[in-house]
C-alpha positions as CSV (number, residue, x, y, z in Angstrom):
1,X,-44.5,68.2,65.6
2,X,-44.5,64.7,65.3
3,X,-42.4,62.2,67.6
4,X,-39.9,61.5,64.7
5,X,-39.2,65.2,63.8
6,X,-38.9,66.3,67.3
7,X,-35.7,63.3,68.0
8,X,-34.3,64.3,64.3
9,X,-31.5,66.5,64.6
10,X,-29.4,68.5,61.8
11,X,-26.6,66.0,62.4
12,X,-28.7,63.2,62.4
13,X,-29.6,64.1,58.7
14,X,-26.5,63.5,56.4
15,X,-26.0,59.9,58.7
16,X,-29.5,59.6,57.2
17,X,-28.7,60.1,53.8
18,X,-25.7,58.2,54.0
19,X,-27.5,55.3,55.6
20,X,-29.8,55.1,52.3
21,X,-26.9,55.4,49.9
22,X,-25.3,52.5,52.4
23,X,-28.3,50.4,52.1
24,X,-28.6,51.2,48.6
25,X,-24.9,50.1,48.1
26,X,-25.8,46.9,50.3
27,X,-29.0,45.7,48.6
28,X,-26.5,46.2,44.8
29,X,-24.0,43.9,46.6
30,X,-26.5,41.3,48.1
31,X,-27.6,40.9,44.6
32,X,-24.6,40.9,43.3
33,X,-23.2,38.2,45.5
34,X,-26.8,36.5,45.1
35,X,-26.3,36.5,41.8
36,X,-22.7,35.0,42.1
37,X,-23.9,32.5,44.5
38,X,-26.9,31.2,42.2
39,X,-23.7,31.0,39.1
40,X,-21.9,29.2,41.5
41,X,-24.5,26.7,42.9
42,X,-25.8,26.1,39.0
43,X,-22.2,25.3,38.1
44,X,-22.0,22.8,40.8
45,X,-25.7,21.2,39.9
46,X,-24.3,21.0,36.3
47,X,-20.9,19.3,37.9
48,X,-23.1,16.6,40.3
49,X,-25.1,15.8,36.9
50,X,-21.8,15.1,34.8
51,X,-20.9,12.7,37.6
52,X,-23.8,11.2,38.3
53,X,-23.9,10.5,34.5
54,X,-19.9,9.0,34.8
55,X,-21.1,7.1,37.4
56,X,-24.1,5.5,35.6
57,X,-21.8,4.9,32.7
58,X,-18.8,3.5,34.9
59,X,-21.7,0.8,36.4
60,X,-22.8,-0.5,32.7
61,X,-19.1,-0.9,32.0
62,X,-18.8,-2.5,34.7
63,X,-21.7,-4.8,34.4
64,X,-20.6,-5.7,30.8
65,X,-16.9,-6.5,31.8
66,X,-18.2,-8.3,34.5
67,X,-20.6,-10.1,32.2
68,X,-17.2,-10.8,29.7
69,X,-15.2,-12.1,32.3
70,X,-17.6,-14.8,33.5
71,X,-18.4,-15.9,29.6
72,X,-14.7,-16.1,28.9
73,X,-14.2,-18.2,32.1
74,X,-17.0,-20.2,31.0
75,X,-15.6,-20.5,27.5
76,X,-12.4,-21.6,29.0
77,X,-13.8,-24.4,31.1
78,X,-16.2,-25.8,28.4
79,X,-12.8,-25.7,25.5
80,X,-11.7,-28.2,28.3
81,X,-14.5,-30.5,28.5
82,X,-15.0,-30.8,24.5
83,X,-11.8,-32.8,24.1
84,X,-13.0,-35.2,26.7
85,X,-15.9,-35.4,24.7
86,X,-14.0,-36.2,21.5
87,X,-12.3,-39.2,23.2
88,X,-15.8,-40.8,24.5
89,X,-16.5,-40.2,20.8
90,X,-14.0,-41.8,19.7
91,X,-14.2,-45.1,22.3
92,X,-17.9,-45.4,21.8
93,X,-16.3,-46.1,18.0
94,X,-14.7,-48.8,19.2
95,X,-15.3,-52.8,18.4
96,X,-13.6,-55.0,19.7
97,X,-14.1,-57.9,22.3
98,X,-16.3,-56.5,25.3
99,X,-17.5,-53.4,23.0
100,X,-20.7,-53.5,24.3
101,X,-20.4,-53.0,27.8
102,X,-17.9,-50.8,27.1
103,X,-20.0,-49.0,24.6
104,X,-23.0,-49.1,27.2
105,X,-20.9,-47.2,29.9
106,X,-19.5,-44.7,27.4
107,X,-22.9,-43.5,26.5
108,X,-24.0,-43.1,29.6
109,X,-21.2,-41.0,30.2
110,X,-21.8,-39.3,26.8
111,X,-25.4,-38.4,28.0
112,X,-24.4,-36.6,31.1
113,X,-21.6,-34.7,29.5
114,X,-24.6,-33.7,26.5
115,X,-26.5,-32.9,29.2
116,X,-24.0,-30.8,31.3
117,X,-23.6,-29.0,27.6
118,X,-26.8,-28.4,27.1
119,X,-27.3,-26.7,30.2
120,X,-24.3,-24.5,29.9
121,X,-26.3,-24.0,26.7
122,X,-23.7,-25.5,24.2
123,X,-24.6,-27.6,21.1
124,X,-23.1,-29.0,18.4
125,X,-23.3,-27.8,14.7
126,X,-24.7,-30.3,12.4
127,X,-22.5,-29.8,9.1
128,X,-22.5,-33.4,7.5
129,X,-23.7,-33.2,3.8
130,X,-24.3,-29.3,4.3
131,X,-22.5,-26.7,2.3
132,X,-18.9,-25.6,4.1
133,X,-19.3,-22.8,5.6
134,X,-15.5,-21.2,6.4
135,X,-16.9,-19.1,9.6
136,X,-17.9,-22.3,11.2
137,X,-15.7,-25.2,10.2
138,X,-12.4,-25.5,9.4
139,X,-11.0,-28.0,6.0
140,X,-8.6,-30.6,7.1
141,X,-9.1,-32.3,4.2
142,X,-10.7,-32.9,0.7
143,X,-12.0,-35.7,-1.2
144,X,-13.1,-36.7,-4.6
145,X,-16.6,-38.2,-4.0
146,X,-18.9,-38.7,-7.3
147,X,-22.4,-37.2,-7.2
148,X,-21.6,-35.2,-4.9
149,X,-21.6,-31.3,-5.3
150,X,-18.5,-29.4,-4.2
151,X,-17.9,-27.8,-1.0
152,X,-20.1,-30.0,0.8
153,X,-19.5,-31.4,3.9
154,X,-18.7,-35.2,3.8
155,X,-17.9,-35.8,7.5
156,X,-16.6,-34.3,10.6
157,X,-13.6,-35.4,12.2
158,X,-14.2,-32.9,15.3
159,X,-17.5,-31.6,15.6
160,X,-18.1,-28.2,16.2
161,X,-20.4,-26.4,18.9
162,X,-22.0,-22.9,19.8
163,X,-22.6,-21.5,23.1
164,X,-25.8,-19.1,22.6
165,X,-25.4,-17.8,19.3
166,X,-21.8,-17.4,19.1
167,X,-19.6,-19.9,17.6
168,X,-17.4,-22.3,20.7
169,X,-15.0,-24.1,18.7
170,X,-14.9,-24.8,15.0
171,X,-16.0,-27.9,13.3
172,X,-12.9,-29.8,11.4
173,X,-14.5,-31.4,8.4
174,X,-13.4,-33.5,5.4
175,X,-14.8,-31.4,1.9
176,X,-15.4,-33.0,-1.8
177,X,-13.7,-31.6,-4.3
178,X,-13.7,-33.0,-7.7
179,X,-10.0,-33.3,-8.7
180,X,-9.2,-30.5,-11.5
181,X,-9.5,-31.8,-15.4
């Protein structure tokens, strides 16, 4: 008789059997829950990759409202400045007595508003004698000018400028026409 059989009793056999039908009930359950659990935790990894995709998207929004904001402010200032400008234009036309020292100290001051411009990177649109172009300039007025083809540019009473690639303000230009027949 071996060690085992000699401590086995006969009532020590059906809490045997029901021990493996217990554990057998247990193990079914373990991987049952398991199973659940690993549902669970995949549903959650599926969740923390939706938000960590909102997230990313929420940042380039945020970065290109950001980047909106400060070109609009900028637009805002420099729409300022370009009246000023005008008016230096306008002086620098001016001659009468003392022109040219007031001519001399209005392009000087030209200058370092073209400058500040050009930094902001802002120029003007060159439209004299080109075709008028209606997404860039804007007709204040026509004129009958011979040999000259219509629609073109004759001159520009307010220039027009871009910042980057996109249009600042409109140019206000004076176009030929030839008078109807």
């Amino acid at each position: 008789m071996t060690m085992q059989e000699e401590y086995t009793t006969e009532a020590d056999v059906p809490a045997a059997a029901e021990n493996g039908e217990s554990s057998a009930r247990s193990i079914a359950e373990l991987e049952s829950q398991l199973a659940e659990q690993t549902a669970r935790a995949d549903d959650n990894y599926n969740k923390f990759l939706l938000a960590m995709a909102d997230f990313e998207n929420y940042k380039k929004r945020m970065e290109r409202s950001y980047r909106e904001l400060s070109t609009a402010g900028e637009r805002k200032v420099l729409l300022q400045i370009l009246p000023v400008l005008d008016n230096f234009e306008r002086a620098l036309s001016y001659n009468g007595e003392n022109a040219e020292a007031l001519r001399s100290g209005l392009q000087n001051t030209l200058r370092q508003f073209e400058n500040v411009l050009t930094m902001a990177s802002v120029k003007p649109i060159e439209l004299k004698g080109k075709p008028f172009d209606p997404a860039i300039a804007e007709a204040i007025g026509t004129q009958n000018v011979d040999g000259v083809q219509d629609d073109t540019v004759l001159e520009e009473a307010q220039k027009g400028y871009t910042i980057g690639d996109e249009l600042l303000r409109p140019a206000k230009v004076i176009v030929a026409k030839r008078a109807a027949e």
